[in-house]
C-alpha positions in Angstrom: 0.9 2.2 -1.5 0.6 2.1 2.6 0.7 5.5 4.3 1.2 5.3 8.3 -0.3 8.9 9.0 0.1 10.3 12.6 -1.0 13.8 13.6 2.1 15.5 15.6 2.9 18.6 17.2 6.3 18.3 15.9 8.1 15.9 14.0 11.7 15.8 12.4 14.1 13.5 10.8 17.7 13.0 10.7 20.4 12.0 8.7 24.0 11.5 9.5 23.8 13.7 13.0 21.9 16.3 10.4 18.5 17.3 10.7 17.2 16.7 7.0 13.4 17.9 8.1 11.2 19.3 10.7 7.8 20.2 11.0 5.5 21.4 13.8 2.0 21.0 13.6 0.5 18.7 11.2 1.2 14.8 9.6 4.1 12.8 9.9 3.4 10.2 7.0 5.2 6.9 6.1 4.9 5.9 2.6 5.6 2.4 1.6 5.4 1.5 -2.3 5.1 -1.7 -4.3 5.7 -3.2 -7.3 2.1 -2.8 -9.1 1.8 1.1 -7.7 1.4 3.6 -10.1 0.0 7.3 -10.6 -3.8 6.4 -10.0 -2.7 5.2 -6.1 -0.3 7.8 -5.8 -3.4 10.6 -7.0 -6.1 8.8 -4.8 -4.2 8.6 -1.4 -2.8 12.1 -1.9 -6.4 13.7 -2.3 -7.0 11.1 1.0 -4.5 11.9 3.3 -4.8 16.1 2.8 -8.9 16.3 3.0 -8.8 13.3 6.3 -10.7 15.2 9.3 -8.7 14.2 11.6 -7.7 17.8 13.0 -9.8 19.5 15.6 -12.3 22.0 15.3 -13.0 25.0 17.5 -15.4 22.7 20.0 -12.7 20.2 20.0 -14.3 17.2 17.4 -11.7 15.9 14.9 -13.4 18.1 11.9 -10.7 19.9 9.7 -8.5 18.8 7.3 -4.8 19.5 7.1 -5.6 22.2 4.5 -7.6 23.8 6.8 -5.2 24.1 10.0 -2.7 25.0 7.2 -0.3 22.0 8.8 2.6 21.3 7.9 4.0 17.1 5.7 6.7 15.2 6.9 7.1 12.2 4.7 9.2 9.3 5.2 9.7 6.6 2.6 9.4 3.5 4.3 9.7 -0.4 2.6 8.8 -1.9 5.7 5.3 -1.6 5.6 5.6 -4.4 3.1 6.5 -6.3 5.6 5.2 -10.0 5.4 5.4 -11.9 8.7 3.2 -15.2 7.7 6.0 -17.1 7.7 8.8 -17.6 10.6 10.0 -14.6 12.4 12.2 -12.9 9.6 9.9 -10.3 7.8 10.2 -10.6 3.9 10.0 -7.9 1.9 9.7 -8.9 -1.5 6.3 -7.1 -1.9 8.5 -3.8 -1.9 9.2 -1.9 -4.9 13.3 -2.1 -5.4 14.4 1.5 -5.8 14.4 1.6 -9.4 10.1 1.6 -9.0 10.1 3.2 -5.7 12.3 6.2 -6.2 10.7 7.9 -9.4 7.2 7.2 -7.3 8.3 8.8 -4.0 9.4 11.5 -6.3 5.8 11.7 -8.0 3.9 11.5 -4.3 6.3 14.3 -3.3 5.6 16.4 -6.2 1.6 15.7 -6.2 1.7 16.5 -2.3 3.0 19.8 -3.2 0.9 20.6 -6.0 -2.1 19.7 -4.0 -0.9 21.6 -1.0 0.7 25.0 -2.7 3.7 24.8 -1.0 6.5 22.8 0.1 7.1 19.6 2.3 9.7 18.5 4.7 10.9 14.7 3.2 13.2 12.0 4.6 16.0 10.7 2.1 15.1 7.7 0.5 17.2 4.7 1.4 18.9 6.6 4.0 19.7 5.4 8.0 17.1 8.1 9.2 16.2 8.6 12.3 12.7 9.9 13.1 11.2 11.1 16.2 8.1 12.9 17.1 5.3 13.8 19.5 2.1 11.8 18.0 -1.1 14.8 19.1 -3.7 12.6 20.5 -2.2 9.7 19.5 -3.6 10.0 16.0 -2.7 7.1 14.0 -4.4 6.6 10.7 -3.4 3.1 8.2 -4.1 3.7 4.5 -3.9 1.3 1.9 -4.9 2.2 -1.8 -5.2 -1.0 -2.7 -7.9 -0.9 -0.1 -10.5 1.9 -1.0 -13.8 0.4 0.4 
């Protein structure tokens, strides 16, 4: 799994003219699945992306956690951040999970986000034309890959 996290001020996403989700303070994340992801990824990046410091602290050094700012989840499925461009200028995506993987795992992040969080989250709709705009606080932009966890 690849998470694009990026700490916003707001953040929302639409569907069909329809505002689907919103959020003010806290992380806008991308999730893009693959074939070979499973629980333990799903498990390690959730416990990641909620206890990252990348919030500031009362002298203004990026030191708290979203749990501690109490911030609020927008998460966005997102396939193309299997994007492989080695090869001519058409991006392939076979490394992406087809919806019959991907959807009961976006499903199990959602759920484990929640869990982890004790409440709700604000979600896109997977497979949907969605339209996603927010303000990016700082910029913060963090890559995670759990396929990566040196």
């Amino acid at each position: 799994m690849i998470t694009v996290i990026q700490r916003v001020s707001e953040a929302s996403v639409t569907i069909d003219n329809i505002i689907k989700g919103k959020i003010d303070q806290g992380l806008m994340i991308l999730l893009g699945i693959e074939e070979a992801d499973g629980k333990e990824d799903i498990d390690w990046l959730v416990r990641k992306v909620l206890n990252l410091r990348i919030f500031d602290d009362e002298e203004g050094v990026m030191n708290k956690s979203l749990i501690d700012v109490e911030g609020e989840v927008l998460l966005i499925s997102q396939f193309t951040l299997h994007a492989s461009t080695k090869k001519g200028n058409r991006p392939s995506y076979i490394k992406a999970a087809k919806p019959d993987i991907a959807i009961p795992l976006y499903e199990q992040f959602i759920k484990a986000l929640e869990t982890e969080l004790g409440r709700g989250i604000q979600t896109g709709e997977f497979g949907a034309d969605m339209k996603v705009g927010l303000v990016n606080d700082g910029p913060v932009t963090i890559i995670i890959d759990s396929k990566d966890k040196k």
